[in-house]
BAFI-3210 file (N, C-alpha, C; in Angstrom, 3 decimals, decimal comma, padded with zeros to 6 digits):
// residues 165
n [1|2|3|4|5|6|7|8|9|10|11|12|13|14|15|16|17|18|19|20|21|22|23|24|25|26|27|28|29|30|31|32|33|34|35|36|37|38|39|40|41|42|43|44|45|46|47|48|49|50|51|52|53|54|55|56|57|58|59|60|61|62|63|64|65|66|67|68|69|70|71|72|73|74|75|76|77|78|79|80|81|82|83|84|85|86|87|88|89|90|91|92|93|94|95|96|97|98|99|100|101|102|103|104|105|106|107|108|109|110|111|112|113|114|115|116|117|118|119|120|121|122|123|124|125|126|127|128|129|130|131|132|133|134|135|136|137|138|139|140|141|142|143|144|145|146|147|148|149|150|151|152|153|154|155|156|157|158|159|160|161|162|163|164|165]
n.u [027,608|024,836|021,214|019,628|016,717|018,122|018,623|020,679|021,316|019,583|019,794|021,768|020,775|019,393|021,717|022,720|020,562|019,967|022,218|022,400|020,118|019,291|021,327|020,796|017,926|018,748|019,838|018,095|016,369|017,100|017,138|014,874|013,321|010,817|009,312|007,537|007,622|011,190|011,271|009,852|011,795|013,584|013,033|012,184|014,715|016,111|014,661|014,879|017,529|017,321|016,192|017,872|020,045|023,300|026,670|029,390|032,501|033,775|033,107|032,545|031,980|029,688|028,144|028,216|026,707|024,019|023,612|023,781|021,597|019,352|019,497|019,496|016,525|015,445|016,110|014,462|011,257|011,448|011,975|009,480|007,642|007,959|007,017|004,526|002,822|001,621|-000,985|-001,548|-003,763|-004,602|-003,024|-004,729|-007,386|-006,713|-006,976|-009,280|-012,061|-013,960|-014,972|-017,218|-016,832|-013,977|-014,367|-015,894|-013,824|-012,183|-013,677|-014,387|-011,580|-011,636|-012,954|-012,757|-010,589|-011,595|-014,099|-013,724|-012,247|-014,593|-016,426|-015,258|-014,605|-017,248|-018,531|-017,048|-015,070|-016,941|-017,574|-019,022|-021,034|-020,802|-017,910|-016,340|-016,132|-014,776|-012,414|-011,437|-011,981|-013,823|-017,169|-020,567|-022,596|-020,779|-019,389|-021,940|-022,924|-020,517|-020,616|-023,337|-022,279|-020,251|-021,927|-023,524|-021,358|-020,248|-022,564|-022,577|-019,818|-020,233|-022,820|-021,891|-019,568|-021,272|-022,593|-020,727|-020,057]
n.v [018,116|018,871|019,046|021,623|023,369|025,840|029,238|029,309|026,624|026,237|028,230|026,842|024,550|025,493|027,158|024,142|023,119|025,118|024,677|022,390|021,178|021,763|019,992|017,663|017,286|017,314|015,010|013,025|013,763|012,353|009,736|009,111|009,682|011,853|014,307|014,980|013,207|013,616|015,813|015,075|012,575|014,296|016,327|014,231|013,411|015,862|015,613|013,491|013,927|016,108|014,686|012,280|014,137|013,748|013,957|015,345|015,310|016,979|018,753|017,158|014,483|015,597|015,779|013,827|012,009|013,185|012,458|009,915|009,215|009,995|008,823|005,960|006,617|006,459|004,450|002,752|003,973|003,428|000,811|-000,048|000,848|-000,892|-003,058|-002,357|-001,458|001,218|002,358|004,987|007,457|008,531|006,962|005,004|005,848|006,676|003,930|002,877|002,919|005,008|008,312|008,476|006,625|007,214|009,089|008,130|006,139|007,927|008,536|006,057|005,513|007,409|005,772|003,678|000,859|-001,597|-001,747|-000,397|-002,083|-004,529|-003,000|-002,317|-004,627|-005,583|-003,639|-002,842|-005,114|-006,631|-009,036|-011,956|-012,104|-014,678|-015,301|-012,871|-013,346|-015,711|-015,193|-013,235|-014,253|-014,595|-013,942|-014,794|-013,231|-010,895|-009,973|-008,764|-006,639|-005,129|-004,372|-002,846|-000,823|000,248|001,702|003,312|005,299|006,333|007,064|009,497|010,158|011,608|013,505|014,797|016,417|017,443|019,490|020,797|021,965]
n.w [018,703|020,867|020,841|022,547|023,623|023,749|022,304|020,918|019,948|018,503|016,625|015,673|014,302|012,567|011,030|010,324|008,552|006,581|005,259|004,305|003,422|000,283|-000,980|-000,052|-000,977|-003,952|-004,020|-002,851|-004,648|-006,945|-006,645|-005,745|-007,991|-007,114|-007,025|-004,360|-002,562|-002,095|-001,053|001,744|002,416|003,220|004,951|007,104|007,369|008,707|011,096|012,365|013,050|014,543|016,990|017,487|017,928|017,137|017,577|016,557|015,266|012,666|010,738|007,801|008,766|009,728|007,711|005,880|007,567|007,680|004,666|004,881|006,407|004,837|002,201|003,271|004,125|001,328|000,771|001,820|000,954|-001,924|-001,346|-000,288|-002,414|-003,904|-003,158|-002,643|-005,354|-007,149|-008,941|-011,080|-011,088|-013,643|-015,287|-015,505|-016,059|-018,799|-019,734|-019,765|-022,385|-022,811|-021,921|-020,239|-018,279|-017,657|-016,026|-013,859|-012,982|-011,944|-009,662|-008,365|-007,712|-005,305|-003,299|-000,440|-000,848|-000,061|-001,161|-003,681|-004,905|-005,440|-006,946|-009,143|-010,410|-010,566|-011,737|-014,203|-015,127|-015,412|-013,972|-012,024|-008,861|-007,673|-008,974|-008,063|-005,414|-005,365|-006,006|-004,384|-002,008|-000,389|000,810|-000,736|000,163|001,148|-000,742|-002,214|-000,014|-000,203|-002,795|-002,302|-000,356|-001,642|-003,565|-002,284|-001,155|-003,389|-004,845|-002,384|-003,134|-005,397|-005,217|-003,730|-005,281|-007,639|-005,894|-005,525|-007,724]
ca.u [026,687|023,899|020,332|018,445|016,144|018,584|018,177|021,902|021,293|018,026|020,387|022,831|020,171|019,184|022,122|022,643|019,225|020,211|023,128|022,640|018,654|019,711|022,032|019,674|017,158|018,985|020,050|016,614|015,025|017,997|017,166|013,735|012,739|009,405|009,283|007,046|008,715|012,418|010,789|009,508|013,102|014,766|012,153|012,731|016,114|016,417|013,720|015,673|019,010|016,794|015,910|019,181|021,362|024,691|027,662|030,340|034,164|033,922|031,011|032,415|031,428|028,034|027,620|027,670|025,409|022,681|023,910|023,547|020,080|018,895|019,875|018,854|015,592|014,976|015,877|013,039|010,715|011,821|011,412|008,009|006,456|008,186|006,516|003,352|003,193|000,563|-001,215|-001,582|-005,660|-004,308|-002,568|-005,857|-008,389|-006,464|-007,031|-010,604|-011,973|-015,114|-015,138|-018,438|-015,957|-013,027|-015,028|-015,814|-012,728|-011,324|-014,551|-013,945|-010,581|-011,688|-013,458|-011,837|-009,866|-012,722|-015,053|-013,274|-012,206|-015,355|-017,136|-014,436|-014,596|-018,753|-019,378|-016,192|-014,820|-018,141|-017,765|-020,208|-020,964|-019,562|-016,839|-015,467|-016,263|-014,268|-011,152|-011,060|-011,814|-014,934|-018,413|-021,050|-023,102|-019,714|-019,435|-023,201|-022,673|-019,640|-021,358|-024,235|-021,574|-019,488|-022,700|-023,706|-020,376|-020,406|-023,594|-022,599|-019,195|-021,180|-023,413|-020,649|-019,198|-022,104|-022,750|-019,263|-019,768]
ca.v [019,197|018,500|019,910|021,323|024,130|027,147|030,165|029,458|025,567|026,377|029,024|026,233|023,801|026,560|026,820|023,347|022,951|026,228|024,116|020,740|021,106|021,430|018,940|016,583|017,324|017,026|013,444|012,088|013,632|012,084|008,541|008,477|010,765|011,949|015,719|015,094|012,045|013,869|016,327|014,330|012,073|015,840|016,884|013,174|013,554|016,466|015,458|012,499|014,635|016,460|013,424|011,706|014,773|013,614|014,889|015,568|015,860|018,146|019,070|016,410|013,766|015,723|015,724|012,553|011,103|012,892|011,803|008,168|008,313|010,212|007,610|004,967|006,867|006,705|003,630|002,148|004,342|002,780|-000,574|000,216|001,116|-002,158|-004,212|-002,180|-000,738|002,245|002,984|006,834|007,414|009,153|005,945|003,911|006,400|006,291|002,652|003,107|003,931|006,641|009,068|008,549|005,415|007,724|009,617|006,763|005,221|009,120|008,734|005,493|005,935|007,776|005,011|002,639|-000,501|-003,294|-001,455|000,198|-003,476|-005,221|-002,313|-002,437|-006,136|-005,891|-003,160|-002,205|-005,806|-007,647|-009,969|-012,117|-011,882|-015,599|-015,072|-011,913|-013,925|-016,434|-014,242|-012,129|-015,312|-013,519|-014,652|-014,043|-011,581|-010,195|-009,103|-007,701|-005,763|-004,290|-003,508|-001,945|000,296|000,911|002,298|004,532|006,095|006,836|008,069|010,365|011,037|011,944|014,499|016,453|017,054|017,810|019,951|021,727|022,480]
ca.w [018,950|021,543|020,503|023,460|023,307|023,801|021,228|020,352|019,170|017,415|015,751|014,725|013,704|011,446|009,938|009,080|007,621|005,340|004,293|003,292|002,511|-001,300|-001,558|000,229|-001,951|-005,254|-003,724|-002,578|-005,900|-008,108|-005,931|-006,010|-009,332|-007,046|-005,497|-002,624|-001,418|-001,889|000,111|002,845|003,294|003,794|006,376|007,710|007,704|009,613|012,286|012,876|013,424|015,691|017,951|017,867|018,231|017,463|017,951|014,995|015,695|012,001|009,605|007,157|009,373|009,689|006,471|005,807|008,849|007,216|003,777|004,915|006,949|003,699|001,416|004,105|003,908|000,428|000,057|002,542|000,313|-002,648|-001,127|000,520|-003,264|-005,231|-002,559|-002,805|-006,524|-007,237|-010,322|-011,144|-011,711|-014,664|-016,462|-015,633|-016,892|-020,265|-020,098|-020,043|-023,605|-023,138|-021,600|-019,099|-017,794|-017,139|-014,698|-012,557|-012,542|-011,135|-009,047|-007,841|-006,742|-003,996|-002,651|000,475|-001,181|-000,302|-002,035|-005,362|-005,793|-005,757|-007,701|-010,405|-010,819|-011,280|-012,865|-015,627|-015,582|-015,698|-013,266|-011,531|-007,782|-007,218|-009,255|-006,864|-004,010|-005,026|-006,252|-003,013|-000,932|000,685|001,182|-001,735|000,891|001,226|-002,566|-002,120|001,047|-000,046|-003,491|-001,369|000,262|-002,285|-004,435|-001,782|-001,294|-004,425|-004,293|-002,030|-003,260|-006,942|-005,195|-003,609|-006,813|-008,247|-005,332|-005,602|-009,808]
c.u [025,450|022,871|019,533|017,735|016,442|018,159|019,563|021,988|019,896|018,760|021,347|021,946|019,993|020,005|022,470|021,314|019,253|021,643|023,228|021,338|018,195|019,975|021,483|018,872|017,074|019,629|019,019|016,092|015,955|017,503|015,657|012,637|011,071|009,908|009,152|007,807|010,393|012,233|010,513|010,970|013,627|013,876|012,432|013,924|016,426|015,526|014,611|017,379|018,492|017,240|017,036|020,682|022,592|025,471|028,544|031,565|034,272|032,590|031,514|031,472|029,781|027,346|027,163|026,903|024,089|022,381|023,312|022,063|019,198|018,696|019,185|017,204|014,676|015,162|014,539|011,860|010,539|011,308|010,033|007,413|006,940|007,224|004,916|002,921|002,049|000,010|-002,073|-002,997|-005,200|-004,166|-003,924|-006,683|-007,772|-006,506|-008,546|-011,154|-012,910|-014,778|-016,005|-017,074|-014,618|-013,235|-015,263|-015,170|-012,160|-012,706|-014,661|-013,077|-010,775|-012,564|-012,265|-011,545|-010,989|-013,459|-014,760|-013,051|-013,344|-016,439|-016,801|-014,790|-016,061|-018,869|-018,440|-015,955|-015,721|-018,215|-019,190|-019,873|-020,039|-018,297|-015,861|-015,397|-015,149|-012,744|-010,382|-011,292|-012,504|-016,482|-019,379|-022,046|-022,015|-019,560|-020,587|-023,104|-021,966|-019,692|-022,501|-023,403|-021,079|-020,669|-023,341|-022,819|-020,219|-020,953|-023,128|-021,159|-019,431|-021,847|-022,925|-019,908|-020,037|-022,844|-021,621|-019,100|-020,669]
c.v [018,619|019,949|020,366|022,502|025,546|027,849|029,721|027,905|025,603|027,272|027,915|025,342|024,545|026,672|025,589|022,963|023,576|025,348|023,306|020,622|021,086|020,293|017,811|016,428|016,968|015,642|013,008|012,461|012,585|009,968|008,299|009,021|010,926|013,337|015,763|014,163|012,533|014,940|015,916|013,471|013,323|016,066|015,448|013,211|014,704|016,116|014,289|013,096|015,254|015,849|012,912|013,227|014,585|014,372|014,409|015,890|017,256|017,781|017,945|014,852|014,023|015,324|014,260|011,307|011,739|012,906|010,052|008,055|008,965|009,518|006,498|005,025|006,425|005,169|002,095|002,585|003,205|000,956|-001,080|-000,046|-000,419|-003,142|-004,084|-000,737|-000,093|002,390|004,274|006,300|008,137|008,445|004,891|004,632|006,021|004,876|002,396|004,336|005,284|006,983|009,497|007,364|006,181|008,204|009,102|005,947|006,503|008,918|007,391|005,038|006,708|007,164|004,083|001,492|-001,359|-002,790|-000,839|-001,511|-004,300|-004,448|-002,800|-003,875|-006,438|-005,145|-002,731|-003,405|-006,842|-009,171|-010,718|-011,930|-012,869|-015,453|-014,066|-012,521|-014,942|-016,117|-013,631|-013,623|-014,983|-014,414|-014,367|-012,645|-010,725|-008,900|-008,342|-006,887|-005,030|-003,230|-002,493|-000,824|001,051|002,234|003,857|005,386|006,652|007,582|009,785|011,375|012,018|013,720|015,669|017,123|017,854|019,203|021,619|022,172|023,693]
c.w [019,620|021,114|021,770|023,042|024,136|022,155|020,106|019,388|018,505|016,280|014,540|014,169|012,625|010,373|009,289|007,955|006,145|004,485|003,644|003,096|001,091|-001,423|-001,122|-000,985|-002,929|-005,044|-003,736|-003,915|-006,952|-007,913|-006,225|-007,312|-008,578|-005,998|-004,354|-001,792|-001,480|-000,733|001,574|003,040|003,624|004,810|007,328|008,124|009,057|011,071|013,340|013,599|014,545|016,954|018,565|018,390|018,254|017,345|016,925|015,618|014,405|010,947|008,266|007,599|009,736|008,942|005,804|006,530|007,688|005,906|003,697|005,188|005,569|003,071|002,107|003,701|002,606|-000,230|000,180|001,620|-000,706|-002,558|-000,980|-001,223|-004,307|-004,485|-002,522|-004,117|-006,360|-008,385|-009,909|-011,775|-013,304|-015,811|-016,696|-016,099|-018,049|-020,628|-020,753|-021,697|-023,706|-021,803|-019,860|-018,303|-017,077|-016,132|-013,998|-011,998|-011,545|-009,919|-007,634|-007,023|-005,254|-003,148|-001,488|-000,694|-001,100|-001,426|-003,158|-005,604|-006,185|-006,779|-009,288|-011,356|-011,412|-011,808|-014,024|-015,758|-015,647|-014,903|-012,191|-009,205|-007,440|-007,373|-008,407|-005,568|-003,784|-005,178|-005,028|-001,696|000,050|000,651|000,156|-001,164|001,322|000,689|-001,806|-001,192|000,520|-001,524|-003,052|-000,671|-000,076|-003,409|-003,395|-001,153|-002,530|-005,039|-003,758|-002,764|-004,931|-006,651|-004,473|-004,367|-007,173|-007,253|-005,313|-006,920|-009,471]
res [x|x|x|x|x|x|x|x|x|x|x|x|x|x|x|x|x|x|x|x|x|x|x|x|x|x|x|x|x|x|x|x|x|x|x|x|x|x|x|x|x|x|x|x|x|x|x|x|x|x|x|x|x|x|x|x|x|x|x|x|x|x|x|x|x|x|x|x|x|x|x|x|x|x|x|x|x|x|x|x|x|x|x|x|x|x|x|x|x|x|x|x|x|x|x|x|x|x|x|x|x|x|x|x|x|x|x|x|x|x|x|x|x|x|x|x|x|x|x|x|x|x|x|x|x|x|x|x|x|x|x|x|x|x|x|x|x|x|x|x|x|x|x|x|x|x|x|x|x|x|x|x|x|x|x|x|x|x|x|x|x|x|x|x|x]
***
C-alpha cells in the first residue's frame, strides 16, 4: 500500500489506525507499564508507517511490521530511562521530613539541572561551596554563580505561585 495524499489512502490509513491502535496500545502499555509513553510509541508507530509506507502482500504481514517497530520502539524507551533513571518529585518529597522542605524540593524541581543540583547539595544536603565544586568538578565561583542563579529563579519561580494563589 503506497501512502500519498489521495482521499482514498488517507481513508485506508484511517482504517488501519482504527484497527491496530488498541492492540498497540495494550502492547506498549503491557511493555513499558507508563500511559503517556504507550501512547507516544503508538503515535510513533504510526507516523513512522506514514513515512516509510510499505507495502504488505496481506494485513498479517502488516500487522506485524507495526508490531515489531512498536516493540522496537519501546524498547529504545526502556533503554533510554535505565541509562538515564528519573526520580518522581513525589517519591523525593516523601523523603524530605517537614513539610516547608517538601515545597522546595516540588519548587526546585522546576529549576534547570546545574542549578537544582548545586542548590540541593547547599542548602538541604549541607554542603560546603568547595565541597560541590569539587564533586561536580566545577570552579568554586562556579558553585556561587550558579547558587546566585539558581536563588533568583527561584525567586521568581516562588512569586508566580504566589502570584497565581
Amino acid at each position: 500500500m503506497s501512502l500519498k495524499n489521495t482521499t482514498l489512502e488517507k481513508d485506508e490509513l484511517k482504517i488501519v489506525i482504527e484497527k491496530y491502535t488498541d492492540m498497540l496500545f495494550r502492547t506498549c502499555y503491557m511493555i513499558l507499564k507508563n500511559y503517556h509513553d504507550a501512547e507516544d510509541v503508538v503515535q510513533e508507530t504510526f507516523l513512522q508507517y506514514i513515512r516509510k509506507s510499505p507495502y504488505f502482500e496481506n494485513e498479517s504481514k502488516e500487522k506485524s511490521w507495526l508490531m515489531t517497530v512498536a516493540i522496537n520502539k519501546c524498547k529504545n524507551i526502556k533503554r533510554y530511562k535505565f541509562y538515564h533513571p528519573e526520580v518522581d518529585i513525589f517519591e523525593l518529597t516523601n523523603l524530605v521530613a517537614d513539610k516547608n522542605s517538601q515545597s522546595i524540593v516540588e519548587e526546585l524541581s522546576l529549576l534547570a539541572s546545574k542549578y537544582r543540583i548545586v542548590m540541593i547539595l547547599y542548602y538541604i544536603e549541607g554542603y560546603s561551596v568547595k565541597d560541590i565544586a569539587n564533586m561536580l568538578k566545577i570552579s568554586n565561583s562556579a558553585v556561587k554563580k550558579r547558587l546566585e542563579f539558581g536563588r533568583k529563579n527561584l525567586k521568581i519561580i516562588c512569586e508566580a505561585e504566589n502570584y497565581d494563589s
